[in-house]
C-alpha positions in Angstrom: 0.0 0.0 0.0 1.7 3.2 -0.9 1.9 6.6 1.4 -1.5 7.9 -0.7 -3.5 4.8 -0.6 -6.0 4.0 2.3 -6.4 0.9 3.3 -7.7 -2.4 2.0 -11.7 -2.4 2.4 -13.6 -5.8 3.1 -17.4 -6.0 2.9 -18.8 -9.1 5.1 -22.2 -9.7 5.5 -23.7 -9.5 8.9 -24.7 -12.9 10.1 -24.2 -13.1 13.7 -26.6 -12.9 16.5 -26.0 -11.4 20.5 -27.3 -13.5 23.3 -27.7 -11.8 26.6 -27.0 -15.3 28.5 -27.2 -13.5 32.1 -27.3 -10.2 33.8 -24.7 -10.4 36.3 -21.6 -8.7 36.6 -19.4 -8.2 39.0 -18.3 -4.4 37.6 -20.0 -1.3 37.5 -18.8 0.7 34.4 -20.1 4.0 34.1 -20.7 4.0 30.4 -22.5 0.6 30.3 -25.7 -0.1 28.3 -26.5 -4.0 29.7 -27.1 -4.7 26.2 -30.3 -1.9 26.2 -32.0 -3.7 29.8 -32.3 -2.4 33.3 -30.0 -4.0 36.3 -31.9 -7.1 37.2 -30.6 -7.0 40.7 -31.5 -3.3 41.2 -35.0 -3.9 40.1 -36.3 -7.0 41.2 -40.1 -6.1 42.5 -40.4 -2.8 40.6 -44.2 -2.3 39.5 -43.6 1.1 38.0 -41.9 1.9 35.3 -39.7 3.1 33.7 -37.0 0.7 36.0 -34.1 2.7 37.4 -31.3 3.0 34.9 -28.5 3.0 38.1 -26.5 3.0 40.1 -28.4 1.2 42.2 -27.1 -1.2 44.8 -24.8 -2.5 42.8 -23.3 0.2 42.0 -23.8 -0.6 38.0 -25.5 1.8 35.6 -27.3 1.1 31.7 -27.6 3.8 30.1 -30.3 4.3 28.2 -33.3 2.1 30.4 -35.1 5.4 31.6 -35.8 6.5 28.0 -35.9 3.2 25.7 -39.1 1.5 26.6 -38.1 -1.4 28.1 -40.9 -3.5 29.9 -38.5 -5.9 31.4 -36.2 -7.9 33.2 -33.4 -10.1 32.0 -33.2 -13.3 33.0 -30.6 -16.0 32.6 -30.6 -18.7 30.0 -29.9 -22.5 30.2 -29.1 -24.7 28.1 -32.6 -26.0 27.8 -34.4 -27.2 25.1 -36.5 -23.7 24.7 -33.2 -22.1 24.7 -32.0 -24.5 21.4 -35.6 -23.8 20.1 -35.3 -19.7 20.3 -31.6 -19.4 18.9 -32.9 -22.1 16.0 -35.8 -20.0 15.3 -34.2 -16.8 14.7 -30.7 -18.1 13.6 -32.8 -19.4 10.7 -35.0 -16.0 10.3 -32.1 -14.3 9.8 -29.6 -16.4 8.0 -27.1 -16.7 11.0 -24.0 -18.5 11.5 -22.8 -17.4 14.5 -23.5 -16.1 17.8 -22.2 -14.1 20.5 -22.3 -14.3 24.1 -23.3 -11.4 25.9 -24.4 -10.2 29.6 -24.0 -8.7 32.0 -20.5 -11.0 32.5 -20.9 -14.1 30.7 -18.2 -16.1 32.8 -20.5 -15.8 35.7 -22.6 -17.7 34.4 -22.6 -21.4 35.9 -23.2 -23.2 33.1 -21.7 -21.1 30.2 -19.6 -24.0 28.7 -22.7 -26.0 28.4 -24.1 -23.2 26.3 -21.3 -22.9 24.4 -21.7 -26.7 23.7 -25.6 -26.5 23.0 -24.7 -23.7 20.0 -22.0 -25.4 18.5 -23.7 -28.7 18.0 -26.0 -26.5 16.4 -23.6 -25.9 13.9 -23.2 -22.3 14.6 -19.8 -20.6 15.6 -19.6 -19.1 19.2 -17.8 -15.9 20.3 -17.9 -14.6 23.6 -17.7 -10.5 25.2 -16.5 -11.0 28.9 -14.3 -8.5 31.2 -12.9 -11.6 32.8 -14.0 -12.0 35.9 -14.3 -16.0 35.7 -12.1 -16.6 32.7 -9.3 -18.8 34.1 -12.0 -21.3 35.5 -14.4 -21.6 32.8 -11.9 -21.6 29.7 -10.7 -24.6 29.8 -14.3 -26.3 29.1 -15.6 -23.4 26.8 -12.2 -24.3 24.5 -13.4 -28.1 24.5 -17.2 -27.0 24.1 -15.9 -25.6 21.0 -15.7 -21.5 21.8 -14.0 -20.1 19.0 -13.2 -16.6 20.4 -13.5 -14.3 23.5 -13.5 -10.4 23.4 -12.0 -9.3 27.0 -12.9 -6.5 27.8 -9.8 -4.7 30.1 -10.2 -1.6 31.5 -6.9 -0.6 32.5 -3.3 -2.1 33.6 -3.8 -0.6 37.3 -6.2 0.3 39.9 -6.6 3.6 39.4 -6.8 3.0 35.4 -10.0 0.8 36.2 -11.3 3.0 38.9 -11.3 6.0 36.3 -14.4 3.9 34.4 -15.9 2.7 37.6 -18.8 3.8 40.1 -18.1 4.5 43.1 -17.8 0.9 44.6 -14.7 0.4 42.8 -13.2 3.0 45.3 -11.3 0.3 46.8 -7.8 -0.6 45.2 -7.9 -3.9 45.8 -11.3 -4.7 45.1 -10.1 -2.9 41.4 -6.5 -5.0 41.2 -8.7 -8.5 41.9 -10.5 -7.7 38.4 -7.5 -6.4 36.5 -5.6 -9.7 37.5 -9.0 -11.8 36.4 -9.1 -10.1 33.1 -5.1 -11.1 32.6 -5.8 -14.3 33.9 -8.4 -14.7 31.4 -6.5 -13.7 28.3 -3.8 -16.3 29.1 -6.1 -18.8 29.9 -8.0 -18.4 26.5 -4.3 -18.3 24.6 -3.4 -21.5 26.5 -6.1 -23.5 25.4 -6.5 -22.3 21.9 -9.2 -19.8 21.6 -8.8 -16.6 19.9 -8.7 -13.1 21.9 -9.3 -9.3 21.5 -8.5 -7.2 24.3 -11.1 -4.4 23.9 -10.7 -0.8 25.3 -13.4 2.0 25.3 -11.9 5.4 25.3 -14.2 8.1 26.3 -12.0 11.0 25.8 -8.1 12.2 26.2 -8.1 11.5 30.0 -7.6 8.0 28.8 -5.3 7.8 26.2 -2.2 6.9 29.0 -4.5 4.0 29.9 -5.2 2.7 26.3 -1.7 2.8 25.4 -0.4 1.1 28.6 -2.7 -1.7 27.3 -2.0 -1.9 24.0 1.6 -2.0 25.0 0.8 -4.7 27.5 -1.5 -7.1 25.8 -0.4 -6.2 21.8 1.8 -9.3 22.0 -0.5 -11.9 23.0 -4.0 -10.4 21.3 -5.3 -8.2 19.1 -6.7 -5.2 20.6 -9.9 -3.4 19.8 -10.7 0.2 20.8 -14.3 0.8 21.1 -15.7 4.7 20.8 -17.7 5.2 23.9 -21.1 5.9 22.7 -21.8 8.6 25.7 -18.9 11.0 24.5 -19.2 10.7 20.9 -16.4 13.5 19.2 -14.1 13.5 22.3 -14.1 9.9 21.9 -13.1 9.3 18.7 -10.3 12.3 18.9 -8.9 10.8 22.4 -8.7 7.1 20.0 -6.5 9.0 17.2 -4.7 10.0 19.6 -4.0 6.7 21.0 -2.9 5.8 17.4 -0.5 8.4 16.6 1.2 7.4 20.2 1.5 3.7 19.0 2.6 4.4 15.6 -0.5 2.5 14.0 -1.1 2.7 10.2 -4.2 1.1 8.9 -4.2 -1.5 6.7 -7.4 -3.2 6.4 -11.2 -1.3 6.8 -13.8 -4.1 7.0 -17.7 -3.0 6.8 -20.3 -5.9 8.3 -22.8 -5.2 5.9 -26.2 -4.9 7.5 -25.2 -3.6 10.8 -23.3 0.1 12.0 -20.5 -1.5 12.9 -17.0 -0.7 10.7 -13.5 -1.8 12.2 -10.3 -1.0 10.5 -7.2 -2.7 11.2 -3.9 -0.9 12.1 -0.2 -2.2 12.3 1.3 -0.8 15.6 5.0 -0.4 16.3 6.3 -4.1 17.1 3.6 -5.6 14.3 1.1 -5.4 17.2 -2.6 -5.3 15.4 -5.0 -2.6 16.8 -8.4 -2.5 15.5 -10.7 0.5 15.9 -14.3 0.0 15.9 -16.7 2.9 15.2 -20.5 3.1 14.8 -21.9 4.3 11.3 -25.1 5.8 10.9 -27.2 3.1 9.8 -30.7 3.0 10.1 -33.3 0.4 9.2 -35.6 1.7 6.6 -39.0 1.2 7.8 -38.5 0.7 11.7 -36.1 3.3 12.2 -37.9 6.1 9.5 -40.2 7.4 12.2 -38.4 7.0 15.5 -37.3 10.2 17.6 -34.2 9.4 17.9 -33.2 8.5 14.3 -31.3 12.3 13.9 -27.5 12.8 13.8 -27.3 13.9 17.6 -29.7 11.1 19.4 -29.3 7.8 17.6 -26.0 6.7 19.1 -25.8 3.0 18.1 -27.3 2.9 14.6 -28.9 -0.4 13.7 -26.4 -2.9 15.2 -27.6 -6.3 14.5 -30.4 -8.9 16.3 -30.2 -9.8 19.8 -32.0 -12.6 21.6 -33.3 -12.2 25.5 -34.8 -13.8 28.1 -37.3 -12.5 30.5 -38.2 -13.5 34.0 -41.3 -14.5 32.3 -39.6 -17.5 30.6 -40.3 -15.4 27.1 -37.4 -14.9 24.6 -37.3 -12.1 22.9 -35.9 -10.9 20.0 -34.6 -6.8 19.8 -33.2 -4.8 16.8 -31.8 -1.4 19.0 -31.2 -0.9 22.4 -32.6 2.7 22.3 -35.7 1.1 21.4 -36.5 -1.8 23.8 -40.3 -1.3 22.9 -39.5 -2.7 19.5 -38.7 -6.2 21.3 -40.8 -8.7 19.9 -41.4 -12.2 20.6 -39.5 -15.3 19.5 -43.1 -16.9 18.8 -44.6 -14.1 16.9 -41.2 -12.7 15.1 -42.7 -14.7 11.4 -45.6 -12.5 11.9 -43.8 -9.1 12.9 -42.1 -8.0 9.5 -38.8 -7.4 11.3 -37.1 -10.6 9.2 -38.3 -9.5 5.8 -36.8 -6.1 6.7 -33.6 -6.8 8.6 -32.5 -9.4 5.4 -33.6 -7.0 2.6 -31.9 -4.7 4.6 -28.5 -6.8 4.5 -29.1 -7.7 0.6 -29.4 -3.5 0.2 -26.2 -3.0 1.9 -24.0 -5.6 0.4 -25.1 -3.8 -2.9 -24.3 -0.4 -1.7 -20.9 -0.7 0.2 -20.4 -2.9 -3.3 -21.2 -0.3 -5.2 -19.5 2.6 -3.4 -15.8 0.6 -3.0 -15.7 -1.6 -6.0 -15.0 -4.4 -3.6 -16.8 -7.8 -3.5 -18.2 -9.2 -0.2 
């Protein structure tokens, strides 16, 4: 690639699927969404909504429950045979082939190998978004149940670095140096026995560019590393990441588009051949479901149309949600053939492999 090229651009198709498998966790981030649902522990009993967005008890926040519509309560999965019928159902709606684990802190989760196990012998590849807090135990049996990858998420190579992104539980130091050594614990564990690993970073603004590079420097040679925008601080965000770059030395080489979702990732080549991908969210919107929502302006719409994700309420329904802004477009597992989201979300796709085509002169 010469000095006025960009980079390489790859157009992939969306075909993945988030599972919130549980609600626990055992941190208490302050830009957390929970994957668009209230704390389930801070609002167990609650008859009037909306549900309290944080911190609660717990000390743990998401973000957006006081304005998104959500009607209810996460609750976690097991491998059960109505779990296997939900993810069938809309694996198939939607033409997926893999799916992700999400939370709340999957590794809390007491039987999250057996979930990993119940999804692969359903012939679908299983990735996994965990901050570590469990990773060293469970590993070893998620690698043999077939996970193929784990995105920690590490916020910071010392106490202070994780108490910077933390409520105010995380005051103590060595309540904060107990999860830093999990999530390190957890990267070598998933090295060890074979699964691939991202360290992700969110970087709200420049007060955190020391910390993202102290961790790119740290965990560059045994994983990739991902830097997230944080959705809250938009601009400030993004400039604090290039800043992170130009400290590292990163030039991009490869600018991937999932076609069918917001999300676009490019890959950069840090000093020492360490590989640094940046994730941003592109303003992608849905064409019928998102055409009259409030939100959908340049200012309020913060995720975009991300891609499907399955829940589970403390009904016993599963649920199937296209934005976490808009947890009052949930729908149903049982009634999502009769809800025109599929028909949408895969013309959608087949629209968007045709455009980023079209617009780069690249084949997905």
């Amino acid at each position: 690639m010469s000095a006025t090229q960009g980079p390489a651009i790859r157009i992939v198709r969306d075909r993945t699927i988030r599972i919130k498998v549980i609600d626990d966790c055992g941190l208490a981030c302050t830009f957390c969404h929970n994957e668009g649902t209230p704390v389930t522990a801070d609002n167990k009993g609650r008859t009037l909504l909306p549900f309290v967005s944080g911190p609660g008890g717990t000390g743990r926040v998401s973000i957006y429950t006081e304005t998104n519509g959500v009607n209810f309560l996460a609750a976690k999965m097991t491998p059960d045979l109505s779990f296997r019928r939900a993810v069938r159902t809309v694996a198939q709606a939607f033409d997926a082939s893999e799916v992700h684990l999400t939370g709340g802190e999957p590794t809390l989760h007491t039987e999250v190998s057996s979930l990993v196990s119940a999804l692969t012998g359903m012939g679908l590849t299983v990735g996994m978004t965990s901050n570590g807090e469990r990773g060293r135990q469970v590993m070893p049996d998620c690698s043999a149940a077939g996970l193929n990858r784990v995105n920690v998420s590490v916020f910071g190579t010392t106490a202070e670095e994780l108490q910077a992104v933390q409520s105010e539980r995380f005051k103590s130091a060595g309540l904060a140096e107990t999860k830093i050594r999990a999530a390190v614990q957890t990267i070598r564990a998933a090295v060890s026995n074979g699964v691939k690993v991202s360290v992700n970073i969110v970087v709200p603004g420049m007060a955190h560019v020391d910390r993202a590079v102290n961790l790119i420097e740290s965990h560059g040679q045994f994983a990739d590393v991902r830097i997230l925008t944080s959705i809250q601080d938009g601009p400030e965000s993004i400039a604090a990441i290039f800043e992170v770059l130009t400290r590292v030395g990163a030039e991009p080489v490869l600018r991937t588009f999932t076609a069918g979702t917001s999300d676009e990732r490019t890959l950069y080549r840090a000093l020492g051949g360490r590989a640094v991908y940046v994730k941003r969210l592109l303003p992608v919107r849905l064409p019928d479901t998102c055409a009259s929502c409030r939100f959908n302006n340049d200012t309020d719409c913060q995720e975009g149309y991300y891609g499907v994700r399955l829940y589970l309420t403390e009904q016993g329904e599963y649920m199937v949600g296209v934005c976490i802004q808009r947890m009052d477009l949930c729908v149903p597992v049982a009634e999502l053939s009769k809800s025109g989201i599929v028909e949408e979300v895969r013309a959608f796709k087949d629209a968007e492999v045709r455009r980023l085509t079209d617009q780069y002169g690249t084949t997905a």
